[in-house]
Chimera marker file (.cmm) of the C-alpha trace (Angstrom):
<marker_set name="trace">
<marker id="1" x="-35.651" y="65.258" z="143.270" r="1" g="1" b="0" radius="0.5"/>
<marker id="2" x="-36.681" y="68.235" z="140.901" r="1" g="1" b="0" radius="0.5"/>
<marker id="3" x="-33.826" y="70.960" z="139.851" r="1" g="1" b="0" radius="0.5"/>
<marker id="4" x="-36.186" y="73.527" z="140.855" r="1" g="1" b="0" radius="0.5"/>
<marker id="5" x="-36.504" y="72.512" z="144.334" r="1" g="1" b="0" radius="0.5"/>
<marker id="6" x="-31.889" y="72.319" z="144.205" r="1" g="1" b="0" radius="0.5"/>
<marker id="7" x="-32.311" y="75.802" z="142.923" r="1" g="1" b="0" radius="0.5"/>
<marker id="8" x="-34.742" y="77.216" z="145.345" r="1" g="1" b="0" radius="0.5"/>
<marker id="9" x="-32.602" y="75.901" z="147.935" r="1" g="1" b="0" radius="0.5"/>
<marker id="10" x="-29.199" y="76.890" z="147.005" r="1" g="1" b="0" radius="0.5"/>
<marker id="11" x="-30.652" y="80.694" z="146.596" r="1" g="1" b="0" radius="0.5"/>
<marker id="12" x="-32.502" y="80.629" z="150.201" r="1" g="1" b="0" radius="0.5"/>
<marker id="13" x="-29.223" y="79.851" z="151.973" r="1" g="1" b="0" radius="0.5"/>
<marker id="14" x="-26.464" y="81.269" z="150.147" r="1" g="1" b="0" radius="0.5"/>
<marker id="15" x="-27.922" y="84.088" z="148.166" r="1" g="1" b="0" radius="0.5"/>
<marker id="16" x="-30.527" y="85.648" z="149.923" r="1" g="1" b="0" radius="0.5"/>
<marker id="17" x="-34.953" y="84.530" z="150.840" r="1" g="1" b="0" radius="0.5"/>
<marker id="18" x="-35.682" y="86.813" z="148.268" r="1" g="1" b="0" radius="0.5"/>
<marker id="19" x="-33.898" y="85.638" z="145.687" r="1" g="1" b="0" radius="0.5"/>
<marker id="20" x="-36.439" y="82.718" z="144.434" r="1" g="1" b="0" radius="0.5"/>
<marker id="21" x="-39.433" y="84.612" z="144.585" r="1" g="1" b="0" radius="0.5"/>
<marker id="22" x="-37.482" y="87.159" z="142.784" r="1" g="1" b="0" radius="0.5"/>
<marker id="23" x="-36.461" y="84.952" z="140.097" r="1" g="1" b="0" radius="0.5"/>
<marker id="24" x="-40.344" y="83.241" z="139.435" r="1" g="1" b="0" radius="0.5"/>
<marker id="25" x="-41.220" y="86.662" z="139.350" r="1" g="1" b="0" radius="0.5"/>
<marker id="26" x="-38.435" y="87.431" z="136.322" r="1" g="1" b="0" radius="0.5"/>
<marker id="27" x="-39.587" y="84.571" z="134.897" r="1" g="1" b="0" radius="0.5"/>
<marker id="28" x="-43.592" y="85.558" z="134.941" r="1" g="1" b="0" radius="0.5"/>
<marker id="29" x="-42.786" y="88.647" z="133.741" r="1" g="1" b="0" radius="0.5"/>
<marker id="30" x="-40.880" y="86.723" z="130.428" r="1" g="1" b="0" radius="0.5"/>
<marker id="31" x="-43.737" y="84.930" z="130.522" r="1" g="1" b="0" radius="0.5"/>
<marker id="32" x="-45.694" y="87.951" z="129.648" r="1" g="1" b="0" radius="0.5"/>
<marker id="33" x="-43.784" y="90.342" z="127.218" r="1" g="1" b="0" radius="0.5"/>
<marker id="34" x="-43.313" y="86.901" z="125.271" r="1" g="1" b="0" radius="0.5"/>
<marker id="35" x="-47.040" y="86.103" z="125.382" r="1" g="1" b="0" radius="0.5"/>
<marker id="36" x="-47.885" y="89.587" z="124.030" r="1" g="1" b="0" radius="0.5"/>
<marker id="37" x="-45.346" y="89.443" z="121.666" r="1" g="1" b="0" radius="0.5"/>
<marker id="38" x="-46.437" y="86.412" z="119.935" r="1" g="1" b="0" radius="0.5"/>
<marker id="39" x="-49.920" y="86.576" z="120.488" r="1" g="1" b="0" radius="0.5"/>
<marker id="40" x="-50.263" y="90.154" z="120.560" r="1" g="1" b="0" radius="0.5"/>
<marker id="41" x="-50.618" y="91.012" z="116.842" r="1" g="1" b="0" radius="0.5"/>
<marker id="42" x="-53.211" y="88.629" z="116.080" r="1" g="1" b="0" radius="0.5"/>
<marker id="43" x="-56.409" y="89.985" z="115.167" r="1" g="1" b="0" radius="0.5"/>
<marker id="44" x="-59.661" y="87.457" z="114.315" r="1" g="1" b="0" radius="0.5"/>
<marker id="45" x="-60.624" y="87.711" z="110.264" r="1" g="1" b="0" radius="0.5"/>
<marker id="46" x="-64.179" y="89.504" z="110.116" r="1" g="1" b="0" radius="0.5"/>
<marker id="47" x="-66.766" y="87.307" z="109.332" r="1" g="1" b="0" radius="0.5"/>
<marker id="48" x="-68.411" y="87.319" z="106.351" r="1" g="1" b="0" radius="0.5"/>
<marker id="49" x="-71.704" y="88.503" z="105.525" r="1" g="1" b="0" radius="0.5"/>
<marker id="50" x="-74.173" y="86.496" z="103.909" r="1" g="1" b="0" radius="0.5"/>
<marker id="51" x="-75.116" y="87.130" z="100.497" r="1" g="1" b="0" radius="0.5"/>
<marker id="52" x="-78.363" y="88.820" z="99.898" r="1" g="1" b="0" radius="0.5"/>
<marker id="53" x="-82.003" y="86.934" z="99.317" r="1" g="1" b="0" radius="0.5"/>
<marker id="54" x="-83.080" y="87.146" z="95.913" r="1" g="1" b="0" radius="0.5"/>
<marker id="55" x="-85.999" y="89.512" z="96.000" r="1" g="1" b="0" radius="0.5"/>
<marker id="56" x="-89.373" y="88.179" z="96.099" r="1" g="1" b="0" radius="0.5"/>
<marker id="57" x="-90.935" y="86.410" z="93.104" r="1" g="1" b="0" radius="0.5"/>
<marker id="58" x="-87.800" y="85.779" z="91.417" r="1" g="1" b="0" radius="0.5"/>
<marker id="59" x="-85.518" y="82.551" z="92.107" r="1" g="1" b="0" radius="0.5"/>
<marker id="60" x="-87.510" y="81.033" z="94.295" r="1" g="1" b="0" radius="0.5"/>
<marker id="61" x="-89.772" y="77.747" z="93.353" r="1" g="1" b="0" radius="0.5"/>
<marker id="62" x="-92.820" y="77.741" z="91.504" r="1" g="1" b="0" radius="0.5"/>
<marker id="63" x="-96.354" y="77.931" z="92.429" r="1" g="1" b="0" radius="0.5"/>
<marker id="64" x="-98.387" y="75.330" z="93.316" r="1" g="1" b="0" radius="0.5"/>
<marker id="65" x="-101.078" y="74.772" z="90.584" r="1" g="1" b="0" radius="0.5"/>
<marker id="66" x="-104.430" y="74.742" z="92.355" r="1" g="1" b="0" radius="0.5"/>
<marker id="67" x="-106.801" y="71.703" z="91.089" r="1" g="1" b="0" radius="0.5"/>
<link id1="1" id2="2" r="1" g="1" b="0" radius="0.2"/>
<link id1="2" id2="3" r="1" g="1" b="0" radius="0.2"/>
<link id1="3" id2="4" r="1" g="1" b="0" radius="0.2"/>
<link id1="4" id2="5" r="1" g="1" b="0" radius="0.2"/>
<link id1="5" id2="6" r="1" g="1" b="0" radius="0.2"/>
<link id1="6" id2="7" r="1" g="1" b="0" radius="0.2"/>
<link id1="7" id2="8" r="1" g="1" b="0" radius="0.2"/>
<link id1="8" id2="9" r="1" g="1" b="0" radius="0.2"/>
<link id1="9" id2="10" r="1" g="1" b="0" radius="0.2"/>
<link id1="10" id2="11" r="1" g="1" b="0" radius="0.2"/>
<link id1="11" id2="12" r="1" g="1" b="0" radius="0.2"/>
<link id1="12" id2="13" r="1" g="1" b="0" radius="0.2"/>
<link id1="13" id2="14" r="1" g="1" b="0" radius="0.2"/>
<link id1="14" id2="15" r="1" g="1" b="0" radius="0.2"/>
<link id1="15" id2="16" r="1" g="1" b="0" radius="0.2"/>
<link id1="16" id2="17" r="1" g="1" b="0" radius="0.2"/>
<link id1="17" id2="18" r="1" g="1" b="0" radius="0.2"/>
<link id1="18" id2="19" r="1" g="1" b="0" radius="0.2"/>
<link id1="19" id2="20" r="1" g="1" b="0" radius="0.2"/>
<link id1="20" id2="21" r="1" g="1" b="0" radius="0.2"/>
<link id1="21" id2="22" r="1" g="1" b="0" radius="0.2"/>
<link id1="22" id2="23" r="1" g="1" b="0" radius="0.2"/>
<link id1="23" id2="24" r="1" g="1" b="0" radius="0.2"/>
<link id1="24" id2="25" r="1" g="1" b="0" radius="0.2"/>
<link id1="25" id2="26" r="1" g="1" b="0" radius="0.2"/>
<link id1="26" id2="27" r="1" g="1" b="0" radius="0.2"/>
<link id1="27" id2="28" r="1" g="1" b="0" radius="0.2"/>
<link id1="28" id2="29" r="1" g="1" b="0" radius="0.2"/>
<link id1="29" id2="30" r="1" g="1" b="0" radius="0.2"/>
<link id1="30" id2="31" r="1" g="1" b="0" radius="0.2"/>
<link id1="31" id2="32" r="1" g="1" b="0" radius="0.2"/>
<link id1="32" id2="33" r="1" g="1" b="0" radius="0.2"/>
<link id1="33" id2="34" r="1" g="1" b="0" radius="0.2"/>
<link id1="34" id2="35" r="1" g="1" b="0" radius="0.2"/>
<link id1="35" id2="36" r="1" g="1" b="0" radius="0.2"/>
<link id1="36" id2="37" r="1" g="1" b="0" radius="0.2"/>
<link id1="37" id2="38" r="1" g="1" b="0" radius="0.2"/>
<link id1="38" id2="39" r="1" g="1" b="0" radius="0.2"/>
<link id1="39" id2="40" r="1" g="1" b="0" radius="0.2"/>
<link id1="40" id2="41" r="1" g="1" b="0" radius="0.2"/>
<link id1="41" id2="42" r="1" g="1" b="0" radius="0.2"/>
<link id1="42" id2="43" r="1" g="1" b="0" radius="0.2"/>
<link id1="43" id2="44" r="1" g="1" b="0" radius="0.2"/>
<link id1="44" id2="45" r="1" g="1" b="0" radius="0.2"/>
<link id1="45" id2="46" r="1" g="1" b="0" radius="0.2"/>
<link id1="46" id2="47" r="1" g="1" b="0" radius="0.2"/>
<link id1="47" id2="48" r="1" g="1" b="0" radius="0.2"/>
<link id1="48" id2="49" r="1" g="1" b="0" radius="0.2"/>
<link id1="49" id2="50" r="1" g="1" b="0" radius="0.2"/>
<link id1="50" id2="51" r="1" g="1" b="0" radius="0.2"/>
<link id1="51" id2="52" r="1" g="1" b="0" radius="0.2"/>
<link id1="52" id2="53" r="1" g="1" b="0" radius="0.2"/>
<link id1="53" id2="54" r="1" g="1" b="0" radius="0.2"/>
<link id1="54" id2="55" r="1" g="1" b="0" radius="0.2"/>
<link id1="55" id2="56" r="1" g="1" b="0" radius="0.2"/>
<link id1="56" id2="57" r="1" g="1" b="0" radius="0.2"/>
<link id1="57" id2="58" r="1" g="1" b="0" radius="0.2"/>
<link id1="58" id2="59" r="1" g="1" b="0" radius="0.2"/>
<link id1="59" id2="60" r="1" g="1" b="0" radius="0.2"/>
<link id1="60" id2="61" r="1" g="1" b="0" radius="0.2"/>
<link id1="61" id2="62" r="1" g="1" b="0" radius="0.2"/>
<link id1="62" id2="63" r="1" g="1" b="0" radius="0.2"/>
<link id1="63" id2="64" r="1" g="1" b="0" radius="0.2"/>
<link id1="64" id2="65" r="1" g="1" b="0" radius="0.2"/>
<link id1="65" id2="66" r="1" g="1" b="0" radius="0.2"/>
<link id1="66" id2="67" r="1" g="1" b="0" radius="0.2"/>
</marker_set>
């Protein structure tokens, strides 16, 4: 049997019904500050742009000799 479903039980009948909804609710809200916390900062690099084309008629390949 899982400890969770102990837990839940103990709390419905000696503690109060509330007090496991209460509880996942404590624990989703940890859930969150922690998430923001750790993920919170992170920001994406910006891409880089890609260098310039060399202007026309220089870099490119040769022309084709016409026979």
């Amino acid at each position: 049997m899982a400890g969770s479903q102990v837990l839940a039980g103990y709390l419905f009948d000696e503690v109060s019904l509330a007090a496991p909804f209460e509880l996942a609710a404590l624990f989703q809200l940890a859930n969150a500050v922690l998430y923001g916390v750790l993920f919170g900062p992170w920001r994406p690099q910006p891409r880089r742009q890609p260098a310039p084309s060399p202007p026309e008629g220089r870099g490119g390949p040769p022309p084709r000799l016409q026979s």
